[in-house]
C-alpha positions as CSV (number, residue, x, y, z in Angstrom):
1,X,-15.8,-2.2,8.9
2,X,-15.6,0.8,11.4
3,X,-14.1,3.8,9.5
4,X,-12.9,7.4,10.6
5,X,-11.3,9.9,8.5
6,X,-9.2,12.8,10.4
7,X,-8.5,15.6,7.6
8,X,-5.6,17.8,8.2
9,X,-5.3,21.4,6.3
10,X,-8.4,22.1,3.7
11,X,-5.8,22.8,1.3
12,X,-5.0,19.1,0.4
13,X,-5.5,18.6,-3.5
14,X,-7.8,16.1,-4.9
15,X,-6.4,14.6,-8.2
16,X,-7.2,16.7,-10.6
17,X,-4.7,19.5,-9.8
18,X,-1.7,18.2,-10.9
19,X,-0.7,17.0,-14.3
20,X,0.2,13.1,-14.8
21,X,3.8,14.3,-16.1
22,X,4.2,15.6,-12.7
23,X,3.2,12.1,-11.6
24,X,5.5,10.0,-13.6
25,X,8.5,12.1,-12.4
26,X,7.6,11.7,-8.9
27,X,7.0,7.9,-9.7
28,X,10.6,7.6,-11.2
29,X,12.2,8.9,-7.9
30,X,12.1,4.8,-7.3
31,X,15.3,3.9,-8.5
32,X,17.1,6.1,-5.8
33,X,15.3,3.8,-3.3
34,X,18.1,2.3,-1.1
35,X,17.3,-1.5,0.2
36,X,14.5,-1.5,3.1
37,X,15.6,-0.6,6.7
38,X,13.8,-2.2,9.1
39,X,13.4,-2.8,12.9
40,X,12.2,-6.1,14.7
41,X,10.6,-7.9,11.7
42,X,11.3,-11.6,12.0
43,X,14.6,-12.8,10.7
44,X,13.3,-15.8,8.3
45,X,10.5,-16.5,6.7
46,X,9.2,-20.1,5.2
47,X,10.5,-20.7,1.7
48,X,8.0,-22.4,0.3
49,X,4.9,-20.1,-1.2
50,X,2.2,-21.7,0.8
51,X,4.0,-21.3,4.2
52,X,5.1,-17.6,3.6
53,X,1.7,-16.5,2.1
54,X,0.4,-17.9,5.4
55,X,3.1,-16.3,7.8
56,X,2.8,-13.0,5.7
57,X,-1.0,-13.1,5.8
58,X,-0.7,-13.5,9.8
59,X,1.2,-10.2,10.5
60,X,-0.7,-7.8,12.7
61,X,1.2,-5.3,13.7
62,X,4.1,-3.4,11.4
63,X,4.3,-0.1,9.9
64,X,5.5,0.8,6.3
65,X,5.9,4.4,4.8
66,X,7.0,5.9,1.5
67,X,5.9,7.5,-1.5
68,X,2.4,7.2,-3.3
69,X,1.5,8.2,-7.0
70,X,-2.2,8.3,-8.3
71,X,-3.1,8.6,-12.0
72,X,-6.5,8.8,-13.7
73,X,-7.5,10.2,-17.1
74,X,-4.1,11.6,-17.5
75,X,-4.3,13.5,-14.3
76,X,-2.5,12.8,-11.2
77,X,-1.6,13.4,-7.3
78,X,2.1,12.5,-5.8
79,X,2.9,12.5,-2.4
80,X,4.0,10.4,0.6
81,X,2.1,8.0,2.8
82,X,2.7,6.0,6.0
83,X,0.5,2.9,7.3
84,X,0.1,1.3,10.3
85,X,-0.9,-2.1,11.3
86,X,-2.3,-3.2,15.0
87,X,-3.9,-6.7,14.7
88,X,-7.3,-5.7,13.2
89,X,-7.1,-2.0,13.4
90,X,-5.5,-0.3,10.6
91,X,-4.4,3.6,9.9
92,X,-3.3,5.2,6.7
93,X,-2.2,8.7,6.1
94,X,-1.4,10.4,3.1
95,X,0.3,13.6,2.8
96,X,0.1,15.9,-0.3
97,X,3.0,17.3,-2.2
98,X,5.7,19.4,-0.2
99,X,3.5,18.7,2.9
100,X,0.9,20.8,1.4
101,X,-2.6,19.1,3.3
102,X,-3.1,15.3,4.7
103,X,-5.8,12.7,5.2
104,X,-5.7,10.1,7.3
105,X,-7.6,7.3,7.4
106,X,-8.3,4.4,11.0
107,X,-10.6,1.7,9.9
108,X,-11.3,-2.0,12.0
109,X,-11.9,-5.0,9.5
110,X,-14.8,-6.6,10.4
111,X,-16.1,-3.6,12.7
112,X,-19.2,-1.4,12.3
113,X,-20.9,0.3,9.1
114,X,-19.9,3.7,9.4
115,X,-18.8,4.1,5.5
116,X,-19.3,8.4,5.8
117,X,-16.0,8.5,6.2
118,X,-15.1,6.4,3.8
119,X,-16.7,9.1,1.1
120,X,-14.7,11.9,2.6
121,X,-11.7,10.6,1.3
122,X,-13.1,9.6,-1.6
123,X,-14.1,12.9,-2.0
124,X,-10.7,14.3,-1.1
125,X,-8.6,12.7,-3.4
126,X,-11.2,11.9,-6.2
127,X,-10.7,8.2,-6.3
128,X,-11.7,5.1,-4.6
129,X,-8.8,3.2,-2.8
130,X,-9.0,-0.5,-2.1
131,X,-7.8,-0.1,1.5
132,X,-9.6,-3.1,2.7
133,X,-7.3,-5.1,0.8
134,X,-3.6,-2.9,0.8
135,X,-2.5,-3.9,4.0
136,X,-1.7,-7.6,2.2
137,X,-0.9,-6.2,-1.0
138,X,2.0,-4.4,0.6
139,X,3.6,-7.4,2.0
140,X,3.1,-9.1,-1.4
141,X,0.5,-11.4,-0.4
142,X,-3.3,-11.8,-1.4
143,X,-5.9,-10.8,1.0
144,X,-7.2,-13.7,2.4
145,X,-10.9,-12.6,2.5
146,X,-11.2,-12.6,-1.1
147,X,-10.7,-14.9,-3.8
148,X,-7.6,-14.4,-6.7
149,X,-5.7,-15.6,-9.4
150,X,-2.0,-15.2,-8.4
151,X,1.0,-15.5,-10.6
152,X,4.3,-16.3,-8.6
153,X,7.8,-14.9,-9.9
154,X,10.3,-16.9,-11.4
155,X,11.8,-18.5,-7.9
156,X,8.2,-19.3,-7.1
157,X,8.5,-17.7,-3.7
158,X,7.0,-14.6,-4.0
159,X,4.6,-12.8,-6.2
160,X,4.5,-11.6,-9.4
161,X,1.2,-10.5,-10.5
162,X,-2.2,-11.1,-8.5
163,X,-5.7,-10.7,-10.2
164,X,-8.4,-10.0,-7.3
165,X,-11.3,-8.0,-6.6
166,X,-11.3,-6.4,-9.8
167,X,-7.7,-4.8,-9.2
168,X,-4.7,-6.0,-10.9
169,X,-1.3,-5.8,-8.6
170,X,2.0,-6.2,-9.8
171,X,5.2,-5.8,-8.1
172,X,7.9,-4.7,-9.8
173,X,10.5,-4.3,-7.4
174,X,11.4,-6.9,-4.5
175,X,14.3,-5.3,-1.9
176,X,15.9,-7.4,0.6
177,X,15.2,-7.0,4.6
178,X,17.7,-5.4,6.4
179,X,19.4,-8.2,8.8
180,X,16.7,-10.8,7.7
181,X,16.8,-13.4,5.2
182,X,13.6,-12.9,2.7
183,X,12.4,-9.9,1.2
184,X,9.5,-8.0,0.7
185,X,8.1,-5.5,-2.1
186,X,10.0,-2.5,-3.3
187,X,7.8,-1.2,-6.3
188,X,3.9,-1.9,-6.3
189,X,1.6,-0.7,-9.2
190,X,-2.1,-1.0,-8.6
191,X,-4.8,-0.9,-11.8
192,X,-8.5,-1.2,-12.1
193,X,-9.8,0.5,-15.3
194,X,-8.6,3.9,-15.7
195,X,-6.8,4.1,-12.4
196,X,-3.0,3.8,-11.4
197,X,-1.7,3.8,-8.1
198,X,2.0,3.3,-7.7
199,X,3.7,2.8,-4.3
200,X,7.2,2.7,-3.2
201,X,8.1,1.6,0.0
202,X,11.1,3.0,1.7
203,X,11.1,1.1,4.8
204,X,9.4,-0.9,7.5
205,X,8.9,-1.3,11.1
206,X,7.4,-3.4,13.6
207,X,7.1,-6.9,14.6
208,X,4.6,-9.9,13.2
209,X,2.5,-9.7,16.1
């Protein structure tokens, strides 16, 4: 995987600075989430689990955005992230509280060995990310690279829980697509160990392709 890191502002915090109360209030800001705008995503998607893993697992190019909480220890960062998918090539940025500093983050699957950059966001926020794997996670679907233990939700659909790669990802929170006829996740809480990530996704654009 081919990986380089642009950092914006030295100021960005790493985790430690702010308190996990801080977190959890920022984390609760989900509720006033409104359902998911969206632009040019397919209209329909299969409704059986097999066939909408499969069509889910095939989109290359989209962009999400919202808001990102990070807990470890007790300790925490909030702030707002944006992502954005073309086929293969993939770009994350994360932007600190009130704007205050920004990484961001363009990585290839199945590129080059350049992992340098990988450590300096590491370093910046003080955790380790599973990036390789969140551009599936956030359409509710496992990545396909890896093995898992998935546990589908009560319409069998759409996901509940998924074990993989040492992470455990639960969705909370489904919201249906504006103008289309499925929906995606809302609420997204990612564990390993001592760390907690929390997404909320505010909205979408882009097409499958």
């Amino acid at each position: 995987m081919r990986i380089s890191v642009v950092l914006r502002m030295s100021s960005f915090r790493p985790i430690r600075v702010i308190t996990l109360g801080v977190l959890l209030v920022a984390a609760s800001l989900s509720g006033c989430v409104s359902l998911l705008g969206v632009q040019t995503l397919p209209a329909m998607l299969p409704t059986t689990w097999e066939a909408r893993r499969a069509a889910l697992q095939s989109w290359g190019r989209f962009e999400s955005y919202g808001r990102v909480a990070i807990a470890r220890d007790g300790e925490g960062f909030s702030g707002s992230w944006r992502w954005a998918q073309r086929a293969q090539r993939s770009t994350l940025e994360l932007e600190g509280p009130l704007g205050v500093g920004g990484v961001r983050l363009d990585f290839n699957a199945g590129g080059g060995g350049d992992e340098s950059a990988r450590v300096i966001l590491e370093q910046q926020l003080g955790v380790v990310l599973p990036v390789d794997s969140l551009r599936y996670w956030m359409l509710g679907v496992p990545d396909p690279r890896e093995s898992g233990e998935e546990r589908l939700a009560l319409d069998a659909a759409r996901l509940d829980s998924l074990q993989q790669n040492g992470w455990t990802v639960t969705f909370k929170d489904y919201a249906r697509v504006t103008g289309a006829d499925y929906e995606l996740p809302q609420r997204i809480e990612v564990n390993r160990e001592s760390l907690r990530v929390r997404l909320v996704i505010e909205g979408w654009r882009g097409g499958a392709r």
